[in-house]
N, C-alpha and C positions, 0 to 999 in steps of 0.2 A: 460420480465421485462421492465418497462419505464424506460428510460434514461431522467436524466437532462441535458438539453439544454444551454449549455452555451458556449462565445467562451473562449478555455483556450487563459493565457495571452502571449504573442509574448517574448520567453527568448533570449535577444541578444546573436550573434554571437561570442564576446568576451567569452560566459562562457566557462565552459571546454563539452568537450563529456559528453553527458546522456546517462549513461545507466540505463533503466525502470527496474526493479526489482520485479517481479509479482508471485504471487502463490498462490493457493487455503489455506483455513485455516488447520493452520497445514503442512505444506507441509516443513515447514522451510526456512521460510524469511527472520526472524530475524537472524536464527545463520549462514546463508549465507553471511549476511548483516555485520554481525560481523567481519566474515573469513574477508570478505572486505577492512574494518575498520581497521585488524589487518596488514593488507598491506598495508597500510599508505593514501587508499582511503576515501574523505569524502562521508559521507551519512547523505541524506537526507532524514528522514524517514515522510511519509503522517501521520502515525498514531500516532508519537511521537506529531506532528506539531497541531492534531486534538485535540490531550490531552492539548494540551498546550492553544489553541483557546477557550476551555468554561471551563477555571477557572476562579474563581468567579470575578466579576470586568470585565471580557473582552464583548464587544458589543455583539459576535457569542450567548454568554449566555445569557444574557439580550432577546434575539432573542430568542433563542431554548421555553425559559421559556413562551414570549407571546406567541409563536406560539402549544404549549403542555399543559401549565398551572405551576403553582408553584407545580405541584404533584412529577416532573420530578424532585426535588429538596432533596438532603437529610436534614438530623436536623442542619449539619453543615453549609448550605447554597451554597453546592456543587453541581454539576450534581449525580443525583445516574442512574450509565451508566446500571444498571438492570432493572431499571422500564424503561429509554428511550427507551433500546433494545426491551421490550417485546412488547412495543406500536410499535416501526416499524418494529417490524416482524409480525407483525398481519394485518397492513394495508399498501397497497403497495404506499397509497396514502400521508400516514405520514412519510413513507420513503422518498419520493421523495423531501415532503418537508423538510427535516432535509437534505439531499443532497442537495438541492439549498442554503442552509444556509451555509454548513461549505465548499460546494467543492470549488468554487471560492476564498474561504478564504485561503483555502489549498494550492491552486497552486498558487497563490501570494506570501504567504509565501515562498512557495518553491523557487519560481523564485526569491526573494528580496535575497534567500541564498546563491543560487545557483553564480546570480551573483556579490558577492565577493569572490571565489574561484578563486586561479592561479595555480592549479594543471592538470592533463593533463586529467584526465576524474573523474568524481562522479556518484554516485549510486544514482538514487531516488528510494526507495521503496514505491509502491503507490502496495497497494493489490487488487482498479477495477482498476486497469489502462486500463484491455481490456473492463469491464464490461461499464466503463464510456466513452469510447472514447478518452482518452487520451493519445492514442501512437502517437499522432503530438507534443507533447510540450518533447519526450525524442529522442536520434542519434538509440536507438538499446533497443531492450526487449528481457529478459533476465529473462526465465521462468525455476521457480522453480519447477518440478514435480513430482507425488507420487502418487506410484498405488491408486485406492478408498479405497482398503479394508486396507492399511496400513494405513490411512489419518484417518480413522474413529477411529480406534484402536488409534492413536497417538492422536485424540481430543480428546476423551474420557476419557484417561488414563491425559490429561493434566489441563484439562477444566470442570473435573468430569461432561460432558453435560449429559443430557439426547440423547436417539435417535432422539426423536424428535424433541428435540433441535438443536441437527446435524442438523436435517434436511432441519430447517427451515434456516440455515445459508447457508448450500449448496446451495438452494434454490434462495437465494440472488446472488449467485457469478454464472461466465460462466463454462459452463460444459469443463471436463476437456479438451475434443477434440478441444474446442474455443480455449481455450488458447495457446496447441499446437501450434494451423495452428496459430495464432498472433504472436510466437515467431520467433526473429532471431536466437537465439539461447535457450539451454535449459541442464540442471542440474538436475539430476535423484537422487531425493534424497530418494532411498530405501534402503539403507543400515547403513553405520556410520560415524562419524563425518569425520575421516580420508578419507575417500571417498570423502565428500562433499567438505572437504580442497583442496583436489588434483585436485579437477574441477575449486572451485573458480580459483585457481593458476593459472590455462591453461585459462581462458578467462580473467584473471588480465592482464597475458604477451598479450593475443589476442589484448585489450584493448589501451595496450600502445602500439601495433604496431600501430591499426587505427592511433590513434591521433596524434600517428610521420609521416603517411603518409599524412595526414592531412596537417599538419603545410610544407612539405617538396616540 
């Protein structure tokens, strides 16, 4: 898969620890993200940041539209994120250019977030963080993982996809052994929520050891 090329932007040393927050779809990112959140962690989510980037009015969109056409657009004058998807899972080359549009946009956002925090570390969730090269702008990644055949069962039953449609997303992301070997650490999300709690917890407390070692 091409990667876009670009440099992420330089997140001063004042902000708190990043920790990357990464996982195949489905895998449970979000409700990791949350457990987080519910320990008084801020999160910065990529996806939230991208939704928020081509509502109607903002440049990103104005952008997506010359570069796809007014087709890309619903009755309401919104992105219809169905028709964009189906256009860049078909061509690896409309993908790439819809990634040169919103990533830079992304990790700007991010980092404008990131530094007004005074907390002792933040989550970014960014779901290619390995696919796109971006493990230089976070301290530590922090991989979400999940057997394939639970992963599939869990998109399915979520996202009523087709297989195919699976497919074509997996397709898009690093297999799962990339992400592994990228991770500093990692969260086995194959069982239930209680489990997943009890892991955030242990690398919450990890978390705030670094950052006291850190500062000490």
């Amino acid at each position: 898969m091409d990667k876009v090329e670009f440099s992420p932007p330089k997140i001063p040393s004042k902000t708190p620890y990043k920790v990357g927050l990464t996982g195949g779809i489905g895998s449970g990112k979000s409700t990791a993200a949350r457990s987080f959140s519910e320990l008084g962690v801020p999160v910065i989510d990529a996806d939230i940041i991208a939704r928020e980037l081509v509502e109607p009015g903002q440049p990103a969109l104005a952008e997506i539209v010359a570069t796809f056409g007014r087709e890309i657009l619903n009755p309401q004058g919104g992105l219809d994120r169905s028709c964009l998807r189906r256009l860049v899972f078909t061509s690896e080359a409309l993908k790439t250019r819809l990634e040169a549009i919103l990533h830079p946009r992304i990790l700007q956002e991010m980092e404008r977030r990131a530094t007004r925090l005074t907390t002792p570390y933040c989550v970014l969730v960014i779901p290619l963080l390995v696919e796109t090269g971006q493990k230089d702008i976070v301290d530590r990644t922090l991989v979400i993982d999940i057997p394939d055949a639970i992963q599939r069962q869990r998109v399915k039953a979520r996202d009523r996809l087709s297989d195919t449609e699976i497919d074509a997303i997996l397709q898009t992301q690093s297999r799962r052994a990339a992400r592994l070997a990228a991770a500093d650490d990692i969260i086995v999300n194959d069982t239930d929520l209680a489990t997943l709690q009890r892991q955030v917890e242990h690398y919450h407390q990890k978390y705030l050891f670094l950052t006291s070692q850190q500062r000490s």
